[in-house]
N, C-alpha and C positions, 0 to 999 in steps of 0.2 A: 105095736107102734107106740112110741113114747108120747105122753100128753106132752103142753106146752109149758105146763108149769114143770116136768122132768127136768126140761131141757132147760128151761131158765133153774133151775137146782143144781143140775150139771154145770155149765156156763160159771156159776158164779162159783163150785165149789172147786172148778178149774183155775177160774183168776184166784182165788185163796190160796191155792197150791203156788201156783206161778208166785204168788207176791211172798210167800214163806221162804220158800227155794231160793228168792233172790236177797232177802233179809238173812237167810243164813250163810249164803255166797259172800256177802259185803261184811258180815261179822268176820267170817274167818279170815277174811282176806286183810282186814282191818286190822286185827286180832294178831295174827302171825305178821304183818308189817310190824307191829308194835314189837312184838317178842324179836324180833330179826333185829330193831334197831337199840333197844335194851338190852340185849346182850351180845352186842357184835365188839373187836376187838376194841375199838379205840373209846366205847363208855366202859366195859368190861373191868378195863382197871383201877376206876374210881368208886367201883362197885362192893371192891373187895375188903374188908377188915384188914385193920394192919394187926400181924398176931402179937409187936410188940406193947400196941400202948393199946389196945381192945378190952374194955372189962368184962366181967361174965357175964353179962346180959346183952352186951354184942356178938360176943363169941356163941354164947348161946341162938344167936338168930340166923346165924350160918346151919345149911342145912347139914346133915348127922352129926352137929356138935349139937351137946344137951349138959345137963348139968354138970355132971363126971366129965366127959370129956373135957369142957372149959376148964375146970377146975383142974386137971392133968397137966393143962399147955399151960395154964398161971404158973402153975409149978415147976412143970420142966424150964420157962420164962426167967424166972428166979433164981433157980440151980443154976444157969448157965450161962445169965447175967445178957439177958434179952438174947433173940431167937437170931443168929445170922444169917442162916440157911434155912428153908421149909422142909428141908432133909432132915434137918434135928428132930420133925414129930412123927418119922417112919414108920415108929412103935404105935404109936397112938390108935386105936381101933378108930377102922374106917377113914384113915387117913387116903390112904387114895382115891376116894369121895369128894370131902371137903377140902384137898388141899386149894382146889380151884378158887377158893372162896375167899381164901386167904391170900396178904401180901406180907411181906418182910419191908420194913422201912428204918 
């Protein structure tokens, strides 16, 4: 048979569980609202670099673009006399990644 101080031990290490469970419920639920509404369609496009006027240190914070790659689309940029299409960076490693990131304007 359990003493009385067990059971006041139990008790409270159950409301501790109970109030964790619920703090992590309300995080996630918090958390993925937030993400659902930061990248749903209609902020999504405000979101994106444009690949024409973006310097390397924006094109660099898109995610799988890094130093080489910016430095590739500046240049393809300039050969082609600004980007028309996001089809023009096909070649580009990891283009079907990051194309989402990007916009044409």
């Amino acid at each position: 048979m359990k003493s009385t101080g067990e059971k006041d031990l139990n008790k409270e290490l159950l409301k501790l569980q109970v109030a964790l469970f619920t703090a992590v419920v309300l995080f996630s639920v918090s958390f993925f609202t937030g993400f659902i509404l930061l990248y749903s369609e209609g902020s999504s496009k405000s979101l994106k670099i444009n690949v024409n006027s973006g310097d390397i240190l924006q094109l660099k914070k898109v995610p799988y673009i890094g130093e080489k790659t910016a430095k590739k689309i500046i240049r393809i940029r300039e050969e082609k006399n600004g980007i028309k299409n996001l089809n023009q960076l096909k070649d580009v490693k990891y283009y079907r990644r990051f194309k989402y990131f990007l916009k044409v304007e």
